[in-house]
C-alpha positions as CSV (number, residue, x, y, z in Angstrom):
1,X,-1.8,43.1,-75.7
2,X,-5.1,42.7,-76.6
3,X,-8.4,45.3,-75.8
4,X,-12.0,45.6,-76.9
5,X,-12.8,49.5,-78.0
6,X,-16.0,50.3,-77.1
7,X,-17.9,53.4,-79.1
8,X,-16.6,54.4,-82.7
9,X,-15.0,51.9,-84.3
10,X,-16.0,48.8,-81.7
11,X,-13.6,46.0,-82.3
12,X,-10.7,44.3,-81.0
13,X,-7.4,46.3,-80.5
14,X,-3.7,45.4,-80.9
15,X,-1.2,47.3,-78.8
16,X,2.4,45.7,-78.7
17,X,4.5,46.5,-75.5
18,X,7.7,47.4,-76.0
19,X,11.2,48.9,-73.8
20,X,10.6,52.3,-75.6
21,X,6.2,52.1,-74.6
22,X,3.2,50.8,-75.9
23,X,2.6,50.7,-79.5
24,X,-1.1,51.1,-81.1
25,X,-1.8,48.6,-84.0
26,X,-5.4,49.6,-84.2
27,X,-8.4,47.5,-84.7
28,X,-7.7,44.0,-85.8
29,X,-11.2,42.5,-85.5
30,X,-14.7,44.3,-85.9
31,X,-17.1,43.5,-83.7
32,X,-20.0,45.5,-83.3
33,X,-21.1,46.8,-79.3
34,X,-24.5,45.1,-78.3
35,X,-27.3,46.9,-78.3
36,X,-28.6,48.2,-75.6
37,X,-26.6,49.5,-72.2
38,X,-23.6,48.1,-72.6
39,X,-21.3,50.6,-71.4
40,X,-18.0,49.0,-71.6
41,X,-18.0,46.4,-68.3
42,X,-17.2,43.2,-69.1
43,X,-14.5,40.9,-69.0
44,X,-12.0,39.8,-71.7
45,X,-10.3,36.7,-71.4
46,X,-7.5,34.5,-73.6
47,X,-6.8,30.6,-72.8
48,X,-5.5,28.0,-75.2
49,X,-5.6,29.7,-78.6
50,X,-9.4,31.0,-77.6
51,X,-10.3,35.1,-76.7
52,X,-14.2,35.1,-74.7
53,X,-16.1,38.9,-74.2
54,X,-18.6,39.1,-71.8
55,X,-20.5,42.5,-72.7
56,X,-22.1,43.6,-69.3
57,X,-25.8,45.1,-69.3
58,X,-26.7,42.9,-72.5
59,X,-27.2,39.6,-73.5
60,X,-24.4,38.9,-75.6
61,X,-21.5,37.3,-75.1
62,X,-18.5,36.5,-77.8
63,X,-15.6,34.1,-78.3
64,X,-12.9,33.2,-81.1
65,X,-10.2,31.6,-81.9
66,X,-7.0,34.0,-81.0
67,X,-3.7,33.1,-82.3
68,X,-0.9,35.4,-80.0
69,X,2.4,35.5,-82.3
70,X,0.5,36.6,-85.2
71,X,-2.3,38.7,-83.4
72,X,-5.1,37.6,-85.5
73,X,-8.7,36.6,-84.8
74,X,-10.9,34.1,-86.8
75,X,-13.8,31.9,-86.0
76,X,-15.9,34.5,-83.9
77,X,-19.3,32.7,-82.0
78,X,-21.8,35.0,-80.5
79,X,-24.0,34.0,-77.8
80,X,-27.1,35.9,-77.7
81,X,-29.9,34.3,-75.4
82,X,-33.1,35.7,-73.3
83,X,-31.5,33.2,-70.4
84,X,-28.9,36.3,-69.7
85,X,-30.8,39.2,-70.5
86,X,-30.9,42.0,-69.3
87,X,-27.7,42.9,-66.5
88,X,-25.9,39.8,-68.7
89,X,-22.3,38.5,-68.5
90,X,-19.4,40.0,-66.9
91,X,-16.6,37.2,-65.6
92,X,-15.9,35.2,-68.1
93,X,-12.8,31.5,-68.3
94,X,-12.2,29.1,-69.7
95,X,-12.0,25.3,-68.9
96,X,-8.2,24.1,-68.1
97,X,-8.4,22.4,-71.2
98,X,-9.8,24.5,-73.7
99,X,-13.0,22.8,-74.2
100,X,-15.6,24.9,-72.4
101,X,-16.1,28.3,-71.6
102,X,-17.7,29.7,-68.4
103,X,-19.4,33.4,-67.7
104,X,-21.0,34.4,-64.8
105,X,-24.0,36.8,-64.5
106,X,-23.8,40.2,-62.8
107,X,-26.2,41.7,-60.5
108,X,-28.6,38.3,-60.9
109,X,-30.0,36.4,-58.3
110,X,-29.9,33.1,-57.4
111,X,-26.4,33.2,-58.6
112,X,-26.3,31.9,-62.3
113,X,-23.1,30.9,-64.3
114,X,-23.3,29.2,-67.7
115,X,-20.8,26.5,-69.7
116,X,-21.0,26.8,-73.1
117,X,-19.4,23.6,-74.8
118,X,-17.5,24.3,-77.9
119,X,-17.8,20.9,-79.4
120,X,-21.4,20.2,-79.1
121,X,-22.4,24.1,-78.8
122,X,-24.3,23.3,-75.6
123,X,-24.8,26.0,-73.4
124,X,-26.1,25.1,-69.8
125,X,-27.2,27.4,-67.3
126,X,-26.1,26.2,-63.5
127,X,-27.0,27.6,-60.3
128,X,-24.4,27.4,-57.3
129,X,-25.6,27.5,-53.9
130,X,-24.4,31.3,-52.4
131,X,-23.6,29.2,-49.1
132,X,-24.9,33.0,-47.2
133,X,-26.1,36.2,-48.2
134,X,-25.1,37.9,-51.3
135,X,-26.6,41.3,-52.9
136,X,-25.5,41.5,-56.2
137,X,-24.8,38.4,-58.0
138,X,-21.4,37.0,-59.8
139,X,-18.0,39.1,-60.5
140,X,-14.9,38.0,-62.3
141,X,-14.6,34.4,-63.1
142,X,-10.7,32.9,-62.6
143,X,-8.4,29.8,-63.5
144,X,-6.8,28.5,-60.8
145,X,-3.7,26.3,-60.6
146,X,-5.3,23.9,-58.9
147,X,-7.3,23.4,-62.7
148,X,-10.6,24.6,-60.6
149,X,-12.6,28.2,-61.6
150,X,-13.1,30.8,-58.7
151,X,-15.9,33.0,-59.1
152,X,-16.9,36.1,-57.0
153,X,-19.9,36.9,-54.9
154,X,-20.2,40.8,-55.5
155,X,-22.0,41.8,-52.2
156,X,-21.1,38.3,-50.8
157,X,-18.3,36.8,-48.5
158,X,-17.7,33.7,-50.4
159,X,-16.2,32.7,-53.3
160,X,-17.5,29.7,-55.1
161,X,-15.2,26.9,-56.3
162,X,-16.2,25.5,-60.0
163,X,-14.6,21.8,-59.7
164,X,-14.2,19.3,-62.5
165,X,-14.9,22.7,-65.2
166,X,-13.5,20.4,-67.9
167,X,-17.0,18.3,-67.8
168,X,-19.8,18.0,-65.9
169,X,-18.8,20.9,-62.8
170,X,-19.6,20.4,-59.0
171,X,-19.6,23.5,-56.5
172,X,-18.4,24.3,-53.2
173,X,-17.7,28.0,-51.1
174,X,-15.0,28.9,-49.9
175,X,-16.0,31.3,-46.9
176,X,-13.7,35.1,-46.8
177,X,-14.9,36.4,-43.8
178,X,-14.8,40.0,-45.8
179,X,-17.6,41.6,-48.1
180,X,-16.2,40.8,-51.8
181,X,-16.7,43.1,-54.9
182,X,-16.5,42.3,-58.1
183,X,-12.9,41.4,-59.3
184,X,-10.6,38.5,-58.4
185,X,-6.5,38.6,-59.0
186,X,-5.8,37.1,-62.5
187,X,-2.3,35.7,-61.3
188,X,-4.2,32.9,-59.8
189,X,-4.1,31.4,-63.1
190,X,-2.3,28.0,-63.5
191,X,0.4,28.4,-65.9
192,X,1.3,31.8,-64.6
193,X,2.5,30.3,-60.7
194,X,3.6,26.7,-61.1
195,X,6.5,25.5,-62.7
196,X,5.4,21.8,-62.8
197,X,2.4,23.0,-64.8
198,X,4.2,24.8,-67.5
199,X,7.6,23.6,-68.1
200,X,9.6,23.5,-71.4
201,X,12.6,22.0,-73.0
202,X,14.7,23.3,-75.7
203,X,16.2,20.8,-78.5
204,X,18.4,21.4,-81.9
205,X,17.6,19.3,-84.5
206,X,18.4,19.5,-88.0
207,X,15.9,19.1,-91.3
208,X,14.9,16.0,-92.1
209,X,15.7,14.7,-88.9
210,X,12.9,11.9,-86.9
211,X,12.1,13.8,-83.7
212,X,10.7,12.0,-80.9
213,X,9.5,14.4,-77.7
214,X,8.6,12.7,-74.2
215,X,6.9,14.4,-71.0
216,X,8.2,13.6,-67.6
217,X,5.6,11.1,-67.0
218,X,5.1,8.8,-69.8
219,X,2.2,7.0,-68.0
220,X,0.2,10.0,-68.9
221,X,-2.2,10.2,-71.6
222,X,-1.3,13.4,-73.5
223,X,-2.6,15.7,-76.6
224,X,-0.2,17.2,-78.2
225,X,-0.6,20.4,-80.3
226,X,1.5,23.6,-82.1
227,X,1.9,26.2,-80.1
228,X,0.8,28.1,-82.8
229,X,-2.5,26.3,-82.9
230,X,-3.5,25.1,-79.4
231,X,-6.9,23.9,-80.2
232,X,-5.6,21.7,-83.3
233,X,-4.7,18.4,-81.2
234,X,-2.1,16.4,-83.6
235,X,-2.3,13.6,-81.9
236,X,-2.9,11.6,-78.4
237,X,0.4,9.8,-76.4
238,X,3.1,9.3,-74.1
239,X,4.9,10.8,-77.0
240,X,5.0,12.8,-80.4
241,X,7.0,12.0,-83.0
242,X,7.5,14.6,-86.2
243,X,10.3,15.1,-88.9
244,X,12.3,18.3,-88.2
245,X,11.4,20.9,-90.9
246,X,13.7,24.0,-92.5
247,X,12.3,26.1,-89.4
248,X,12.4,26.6,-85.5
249,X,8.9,25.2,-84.6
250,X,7.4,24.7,-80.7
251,X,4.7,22.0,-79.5
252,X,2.6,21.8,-76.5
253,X,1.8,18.4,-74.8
254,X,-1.6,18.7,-72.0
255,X,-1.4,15.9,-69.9
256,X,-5.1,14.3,-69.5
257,X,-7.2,11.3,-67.6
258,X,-10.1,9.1,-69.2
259,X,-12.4,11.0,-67.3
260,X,-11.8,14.7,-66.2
261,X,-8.9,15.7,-67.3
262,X,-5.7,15.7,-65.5
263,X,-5.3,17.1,-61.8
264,X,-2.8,19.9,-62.4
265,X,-1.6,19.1,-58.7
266,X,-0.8,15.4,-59.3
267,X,3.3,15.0,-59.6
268,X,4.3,14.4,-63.3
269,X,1.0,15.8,-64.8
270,X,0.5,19.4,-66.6
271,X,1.8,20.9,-69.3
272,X,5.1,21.2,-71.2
273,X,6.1,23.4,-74.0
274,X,9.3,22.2,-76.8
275,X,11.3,24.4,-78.1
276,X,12.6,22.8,-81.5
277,X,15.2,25.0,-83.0
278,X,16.3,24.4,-86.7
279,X,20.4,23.0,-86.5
280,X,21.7,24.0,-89.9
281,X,24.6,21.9,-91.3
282,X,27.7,23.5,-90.5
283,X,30.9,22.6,-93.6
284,X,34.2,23.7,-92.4
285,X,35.7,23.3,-95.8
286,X,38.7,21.3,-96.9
287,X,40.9,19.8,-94.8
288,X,44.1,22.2,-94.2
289,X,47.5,21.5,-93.2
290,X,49.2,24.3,-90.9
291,X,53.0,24.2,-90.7
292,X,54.9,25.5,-87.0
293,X,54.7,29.2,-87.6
294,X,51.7,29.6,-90.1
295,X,48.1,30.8,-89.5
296,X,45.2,30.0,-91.6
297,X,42.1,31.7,-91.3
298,X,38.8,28.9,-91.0
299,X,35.6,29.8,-92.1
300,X,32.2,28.0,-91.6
301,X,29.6,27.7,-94.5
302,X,26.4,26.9,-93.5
């Protein structure tokens, strides 16, 4: 589990959960509070191998690479800009696919959300319509399983739909009926709900051996990656092909379009974790003939 400690010592935390409780591993990352009124508001989110801080009351908002087996943090980008000054970020997602980030601003009107694009480091300010009347601005920013982003009117009664967040994003409200606050449910998100968006298979292989891995739908265009390293795409295909090393290893194949990116909705299309264990070569030893009424004792060297 991962936490941002505010005051003495700002950084990033490490806690691991465990049967017996929750384990302090202390900071892991320094990262220095903004200056200013940040008071500790702010949301901290993780999605394909990337952490994002929004750091509410300033205008500052972070990301970095995040790797979750080994709990360590590299790469860190700070976004500092006049554009979201002064009651600044608070929900803050990422893009189904990794590639852009998305925070919304709190207590600012018209609403205002921004995309900042990790490959070209564009960062572009958009302003949804607030389809009715809204006090307070933008809450919590959410991934759906759908592959759109759901982000709260605080004060408001509707919820505004971010589609197509993997490019250029479109808008449309989706009408409560209730007055909304700040938060929105993080099991919303699309790898949490729907088994046909995260699946995974398990294979044994031993070393040396040519392993080929194919998705359900090979008429997909997919990237494939390590689990380990998300955001390092190995390659683009209906398949991945890699020679089985001395150790258990995992990939992840993202199914995408030419365009968009893929629909998580459409039938045969999402993503799919392999689970590639290491088979050692088993020896039984030398052949042994047993006589009626003997026992022999077999042992296996690996």
């Amino acid at each position: 589990m991962l936490a941002y400690k505010c005051n003495s010592g700002a950084g990033f935390n490490r806690f691991f959960v465990t049967p017996d409780g929750i384990e302090n591993h202390g900071v892991i990352f320094p990262y220095n509070m903004p200056i200013g009124g940040y008071d500790g508001r702010g949301e901290l989110d993780y999605h394909a191998g990337r952490i994002g801080m929004a750091y509410a009351w300033s205008n500052q908002v972070m990301s970095a690479n995040f790797d979750p087996y080994t709990g360590i943090i590299t790469n860190p980008i700070t976004l500092d800009s006049g554009d979201f000054n002064g009651n600044g970020p608070f929900g803050i997602e990422f893009s189904p696919d990794g590639s852009k980030m998305y925070f919304t601003l709190w207590y600012t009107m018209p609403l205002a959300l921004f995309q900042y694009n990790f490959a070209t480091s564009a960062l572009t300010q958009y302003n949804p319509p607030a389809g009715g009347t809204v006090n307070n601005g933008f809450g919590q920013i959410e991934l759906g399983r759908d592959g759109k982003l759901y982000a709260i009117q605080d004060g408001g009664t509707r919820i505004v739909v971010v589609n197509n967040p993997n490019g250029i994003p479109t808008f449309n409200n989706i009408n409560t009926g209730s007055t909304l606050g700040l938060g929105i449910s993080d099991p919303i998100q699309s790898d949490i709900l729907s088994e046909d968006i995260f699946t995974s298979d398990t294979l044994c292989r031993v070393a040396g051996a040519q392993v080929t891995l194919f998705p359900i739908d090979p008429n997909y265009t997919y990237e494939w990656a390590s689990a380990s390293d998300p955001t390092n795409i190995l390659q683009q295909g209906s398949n991945f092909q890699f020679t089985m090393g001395l150790n258990d290893t995992a990939f992840i194949a993202n199914a995408i379009s030419t365009t968009s990116g893929c629909a998580l909705t459409v039938a045969g299309c999402g993503r799919y974790k392999y689970f590639i264990l290491n088979s050692p070569t088993i020896d039984a030893g030398p052949n042994t003939i047993i006589d009626p009424g003997e026992s022999v004792t077999l042992k296996l060297q690996a």
